[in-house]
Each structure stands twice: as C-alpha cells, then as structure tokens.
N, C-alpha and C positions, 0 to 999 in steps of 0.2 A: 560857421564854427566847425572844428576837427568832428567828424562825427562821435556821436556818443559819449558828446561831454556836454554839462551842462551851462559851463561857461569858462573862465579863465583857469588850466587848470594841472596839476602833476598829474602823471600817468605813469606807473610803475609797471613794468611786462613781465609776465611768467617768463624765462629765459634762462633758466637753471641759474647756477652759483656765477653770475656775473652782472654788471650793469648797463640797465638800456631804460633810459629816462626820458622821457617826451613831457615837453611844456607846451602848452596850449596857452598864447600870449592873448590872441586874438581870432579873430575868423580867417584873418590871412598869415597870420605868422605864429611861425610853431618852431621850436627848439630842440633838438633832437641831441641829449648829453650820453656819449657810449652808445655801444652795439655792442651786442651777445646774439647773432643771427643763427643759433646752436638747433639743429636738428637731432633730436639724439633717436636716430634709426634703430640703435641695438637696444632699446627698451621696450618692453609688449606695451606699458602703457606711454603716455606722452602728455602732460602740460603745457608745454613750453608752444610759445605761439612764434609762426616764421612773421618776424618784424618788417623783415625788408618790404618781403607783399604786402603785410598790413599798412604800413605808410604811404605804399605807392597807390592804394586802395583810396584810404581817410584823407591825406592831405591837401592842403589846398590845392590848385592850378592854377600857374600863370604861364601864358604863353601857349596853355593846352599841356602842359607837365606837370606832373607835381613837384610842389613847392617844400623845398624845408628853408624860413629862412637862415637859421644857423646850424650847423654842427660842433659841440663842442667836445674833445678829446680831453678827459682828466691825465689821463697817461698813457703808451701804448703796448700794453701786456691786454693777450690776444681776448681774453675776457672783458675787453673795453672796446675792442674795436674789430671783431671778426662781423663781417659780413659788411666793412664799410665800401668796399671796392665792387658790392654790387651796386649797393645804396648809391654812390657815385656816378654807376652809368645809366640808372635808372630814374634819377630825383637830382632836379636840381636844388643845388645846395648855394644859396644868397651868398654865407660867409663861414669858413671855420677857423675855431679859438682850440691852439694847443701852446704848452708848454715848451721852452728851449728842448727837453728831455729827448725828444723823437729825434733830433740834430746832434745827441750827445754820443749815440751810439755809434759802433763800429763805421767806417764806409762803407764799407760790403754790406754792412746790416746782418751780419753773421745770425742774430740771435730777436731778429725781430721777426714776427711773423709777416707773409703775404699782405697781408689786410695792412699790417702796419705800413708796409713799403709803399705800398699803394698811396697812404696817406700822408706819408712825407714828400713823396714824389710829389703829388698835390698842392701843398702846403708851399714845399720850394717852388713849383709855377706859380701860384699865386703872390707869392713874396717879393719871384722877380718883375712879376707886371709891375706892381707897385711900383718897385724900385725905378724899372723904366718908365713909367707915368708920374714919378715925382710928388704921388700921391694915391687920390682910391681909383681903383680899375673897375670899379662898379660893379653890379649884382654878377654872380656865377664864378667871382674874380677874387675876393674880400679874404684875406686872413689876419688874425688878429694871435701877436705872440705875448702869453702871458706870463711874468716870473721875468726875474733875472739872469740877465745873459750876455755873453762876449758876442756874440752873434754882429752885433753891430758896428763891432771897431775897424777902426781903417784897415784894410787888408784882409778882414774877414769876409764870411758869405755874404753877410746881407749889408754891408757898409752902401747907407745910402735908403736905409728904409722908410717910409714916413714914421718916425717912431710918434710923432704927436697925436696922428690920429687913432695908427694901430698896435700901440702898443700899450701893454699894461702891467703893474709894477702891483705887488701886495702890497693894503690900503687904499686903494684909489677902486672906483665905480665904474661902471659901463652903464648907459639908459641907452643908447644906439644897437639898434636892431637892424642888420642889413642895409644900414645907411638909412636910415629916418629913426627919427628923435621920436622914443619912445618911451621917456620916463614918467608918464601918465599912467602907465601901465606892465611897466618893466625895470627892472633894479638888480643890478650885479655889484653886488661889495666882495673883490678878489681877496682873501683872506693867504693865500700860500700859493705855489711854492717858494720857499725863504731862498736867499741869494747864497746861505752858509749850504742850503741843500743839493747845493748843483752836483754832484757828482756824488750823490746819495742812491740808494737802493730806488728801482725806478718806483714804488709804491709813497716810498717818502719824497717823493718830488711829485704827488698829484696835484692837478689846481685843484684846489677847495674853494668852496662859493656859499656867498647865504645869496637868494638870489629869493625877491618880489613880484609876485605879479597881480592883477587886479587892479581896481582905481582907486582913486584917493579917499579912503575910510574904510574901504573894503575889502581887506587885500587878503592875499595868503602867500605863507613865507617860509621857506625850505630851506635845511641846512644841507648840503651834500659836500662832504669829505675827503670821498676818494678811498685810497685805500692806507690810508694816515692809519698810523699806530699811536702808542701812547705816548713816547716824547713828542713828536709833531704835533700833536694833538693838543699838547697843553703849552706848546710856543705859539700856536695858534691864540688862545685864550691869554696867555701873558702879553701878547703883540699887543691883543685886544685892548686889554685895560690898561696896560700902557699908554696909548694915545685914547683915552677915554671911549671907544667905540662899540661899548660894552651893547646900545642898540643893533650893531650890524650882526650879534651873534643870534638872536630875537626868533624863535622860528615856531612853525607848527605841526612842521612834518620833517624828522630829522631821519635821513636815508642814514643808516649806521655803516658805520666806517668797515672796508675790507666785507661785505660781508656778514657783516657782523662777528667778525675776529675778536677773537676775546685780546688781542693786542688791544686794543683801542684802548682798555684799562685793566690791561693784568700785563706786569713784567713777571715772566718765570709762572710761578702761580700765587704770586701776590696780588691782590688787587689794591690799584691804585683809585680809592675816595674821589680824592680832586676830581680827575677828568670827569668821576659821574656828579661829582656834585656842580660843575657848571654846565654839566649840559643840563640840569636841573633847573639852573638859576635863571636860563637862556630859554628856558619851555614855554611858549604861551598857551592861551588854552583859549579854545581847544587843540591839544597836542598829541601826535599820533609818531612811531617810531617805525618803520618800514625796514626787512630786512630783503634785501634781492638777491634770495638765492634756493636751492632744492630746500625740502622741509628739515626740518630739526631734527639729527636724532635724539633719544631719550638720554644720553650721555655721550662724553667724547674721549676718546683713549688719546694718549699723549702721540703728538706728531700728527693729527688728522686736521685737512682743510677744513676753512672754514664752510657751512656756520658752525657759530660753537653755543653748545647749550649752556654753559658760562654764562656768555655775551648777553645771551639772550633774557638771562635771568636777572640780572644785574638792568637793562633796559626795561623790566618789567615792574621792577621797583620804583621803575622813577615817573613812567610814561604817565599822562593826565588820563588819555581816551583810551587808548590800544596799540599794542604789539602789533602788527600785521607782517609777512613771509608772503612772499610772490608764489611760493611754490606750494605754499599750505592752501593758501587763499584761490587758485588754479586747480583744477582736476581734471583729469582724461575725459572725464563728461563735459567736462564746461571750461573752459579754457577763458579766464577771466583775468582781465590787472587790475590792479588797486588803483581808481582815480579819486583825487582830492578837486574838489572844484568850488570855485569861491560864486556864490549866488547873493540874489537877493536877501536870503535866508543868512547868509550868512556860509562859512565853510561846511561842506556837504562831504560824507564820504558813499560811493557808491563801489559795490564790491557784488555785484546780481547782475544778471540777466545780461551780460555783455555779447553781442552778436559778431562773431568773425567775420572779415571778406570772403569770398566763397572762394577767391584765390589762397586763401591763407588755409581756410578749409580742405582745399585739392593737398595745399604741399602737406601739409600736416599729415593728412589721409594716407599718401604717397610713401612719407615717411616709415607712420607706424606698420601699413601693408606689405614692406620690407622687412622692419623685423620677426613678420612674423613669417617670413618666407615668401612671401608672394612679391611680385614688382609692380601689379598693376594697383591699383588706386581703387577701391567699394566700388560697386557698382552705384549704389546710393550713396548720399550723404548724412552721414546721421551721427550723431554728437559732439563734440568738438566746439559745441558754440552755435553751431545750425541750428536753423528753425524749419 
C-alpha cells in the first residue's frame, strides 16, 4: 500500500492555492488528479510539500520505477498541472485522462504554460500510438479523452482513434484502471465537461468526477469539480436529475470547486441557495469538505483570489464532520495532507504525524535556506515532517 495510508484512500497535499489529488486504489495502483509542484522560496516559512519527490519516494514499483497508474488533468491552467513534465521523466505513468481543452488552444500554445506543453505534447504521442495500433498501445502508452469533441472527425487530428475503449462522454463510467477491470474497487461517473462548453473559459470546461474507491459495502466516495462556478455547477445537478442519477452525485469528501471560490455559489454578491442546497442533499455521512489552498484570510476585499471566506462559510453550514484547508491543516513544523481512508472501521480521517521522504525534506530544506539567503540546505534535518 502507498505508504502512510491506511487503506483505500484520498490524499489531499499542502501545495498552496492549487490542486494535487492522490487516490490510493490499491497497493499497486494509485491515481494522481492535478499537480501544483510549487516551491515558494520567497517565503521564510513553507508548508507546501515538493510532490513530485514525494511520489517518486511512496509509489509503487514496477519494472524498478515508480508507478502512477493514471494521471488525470481536470484542466490546464498552471495550478493543475505545474511540475507534470518532471513527474513524466521521473514516474511512469500507465495512462492519462484529459479533456478536448488542452487541443483547443492556440498552436503555438501562446498562453499555456511549460508543464501544460509538456502535457499535450504527451497526450498527442499517446493518441497517435493508439491511432496506429487500432486500439490500446499498453501500459506507459494509454490516454483516455474525456468531454465532447471535433477532435475525431474525418480530417481532423485524431480521425481514427479507438474512441470505444478510450473515450468518454459526460454520463457514462470508467472501472478500468491502466487496462485491468477494476470496478471492485474503483468507479469514475464523468459528470462534465458539457459539449455547449467547448470553447468556454478553460475553468468551465473542467472534467468533474464523483469517483468510488474501496470494496463492495465499504467504500468512500469524493466529489471533485474542478474549478466549476455556479452556472456549471448547477447544469451539473440538472443533467443529474434529469437522467435520474441523482446516486452518482453521493459523496463524502467534497474537494470544493475553484478553490473554494465563492463563485461556486455567489453571482456578484448574491448567493445562490440552490447549488448549496444540493450539495447538501448529495452529503453522506460521514461528510467532510476539503478546501486546497493557502489558509483563509479573516475577510476578502473585492477582486481577491481565491480562497474566499464567503465560500468557506457557506460550506461550513452545510458540512456533516468538518471544513478541512490543506494549508491550515500543514505547518512549517509539520508539513502534513489531509488523508481519508476507508478501513475496517469504516471511513477514517488521519490529519497527525505524517512523515516526509527525506528527498522531499532536502528540497524543502533547500527551498526555505534560500529565502532566507543562504543556498545551501541545514546542516541537520529538523522539522518539516522529520523524525
């Protein structure tokens, strides 16, 4: 099992104001949603934990490498996916699941970051194996396009892709995990992005997922959104009960949308009831609300990123267990993520004693010894997560 969990389970990373999501399927397959690989050198203190080493550290081996069986990209603005182009040459990666979105941009990619380039570049070699294998090109090879898209019409890029096995449409499941059938223990119900969205702000064209893991009676089940606002947000929930799928919304740990942007349910500064009242109705319990990003300030002045103390308040009203913030929940002493993990017991939250790689310890070390002017790295190693 991934170290440091107790069994099947979400792992949320101190990583400032962006998202980096680790699912713990099994002992050999693990899910890796977003990178935020943020070093923030210009601050005396530091929470934020360097992810890329921690994975290459914790995850499985196969072949004498570490494994991630998937990567999945909600969208590619640089707070979802900075540090994937290390992650790439460091870990092998089974399969990645992105949106049309990352294809919709410029050619030149005027306006995508590095990391993102990296990852389309990616995404297009793996698309065209397909296309030349007339099906799966096997582990290290596998991408999977989620959402609605031209992409595959006669004389476009991918005319010719396996769209049967790798493609996926909001409404419809994923239990395949790096090619083996894993719905025993894994469940993907694609909720977005909508086909009206395709040339929408790239935040409103995230994939959104309620996604299962655990065995059969036991499970634990997570809504993640993306960085959805509040019309998305509730075309989501209207699709839902529309086609009666009012289960696939069901969750226990809901990563809040953007951030925790008070978009999610305030147009202007109204707030819109609805969206909180089905994420309400959607809460099982026990139910826990995660926000990934620096901590809350006390208020928010008009025009400032997210998080928003709004947001947060309005989540606080509804949540069963607890509010949890990646960046409150983390400290310069202790450099810790929120893991949910489904046991015997039933769902367990564990937020103590979390132990770094001692690789993740150096960069970190490294980091903060810059801002405070120095380059080299402690002589010792001492807090951070160390023992």
């Amino acid at each position: 099992m991934f170290a440091d969990v107790k069994g099947p389970s979400f792992i949320f990373w101190p990583v400032g104001t962006g998202d980096t999501t680790t699912i713990v399927v099994s002992e050999t397959e693990v899910v890796q949603i977003d990178i935020n690989d943020k070093q923030m050198a210009d601050e005396e203190g530091n929470e934020h934990i360097p992810i890329v080493d921690e994975l290459v550290v914790k995850l499985p081996k196969k072949n004498g490498k570490p494994y991630l069986s998937c990567f999945i990209l909600t969208h590619p603005d640089l707070d979802h996916c900075r540090g994937f182009a290390d992650l790439l040459n460091r870990v092998t990666i089974g399969e990645i699941w992105h949106t049309p979105r990352i294809f919709r941009e410029y050619e030149d990619a005027c306006d995508l970051s590095d990391d993102a380039k990296v990852f389309r570049k990616e995404a297009h070699r793996r698309a065209t194996l397909a296309i030349k294998n007339n099906g799966d090109p096997g582990s290290g090879n596998r991408v999977r396009i989620i959402g609605y898209s031209e992409l595959f019409k006669p004389g476009e890029r991918y005319e010719g892709f396996p769209q049967q096995q790798f493609y996926t449409r909001p409404g419809q499941e994923v239990t395949a995990l790096d090619g083996a059938d894993a719905r025993n223990r894994f469940h993907v119900f694609v909720h977005a992005p909508f086909k009206q969205g395709l040339a929408d702000a790239r935040n409103e064209t995230s994939l959104a997922m309620r996604i299962i893991i655990g065995s059969p009676g036991n499970t634990l089940r997570g809504l993640f959104l993306g960085d959805l606002s509040f019309p998305t947000l509730m075309q989501v929930f209207e699709e839902t009960h529309a086609h009666n799928n009012e289960p696939m919304l069901e969750w226990n740990v809901l990563l809040s949308p953007h951030h925790c942007s008070k978009k999610a349910m305030y147009e202007g500064d109204v707030l819109q009831d609805e969206v909180m009242q089905e994420f309400a109705d959607s809460q099982l319990s026990p139910g826990y609300i995660v926000a990934s990003s620096n901590e809350f300030k006390h208020s928010n002045n008009p025009g400032d990123n997210p998080p928003h103390r709004k947001a947060r308040n309005r989540y606080e009203e509804i949540v069963d267990e607890a509010f949890l913030c990646t960046g409150e929940v983390s400290t310069p002493d202790q450099v810790q993520p929120i893991i949910f993990s489904v046991t015997a017991k039933g769902i367990e939250l564990d937020i103590e004693d979390y132990v770094m790689s001692e690789s993740a310890v150096t960069t970190l070390a490294t980091a903060i010894a810059k801002a405070q002017g120095n380059n080299a790295p402690p002589a010792t190693k001492v807090g951070f997560g160390a023992e």
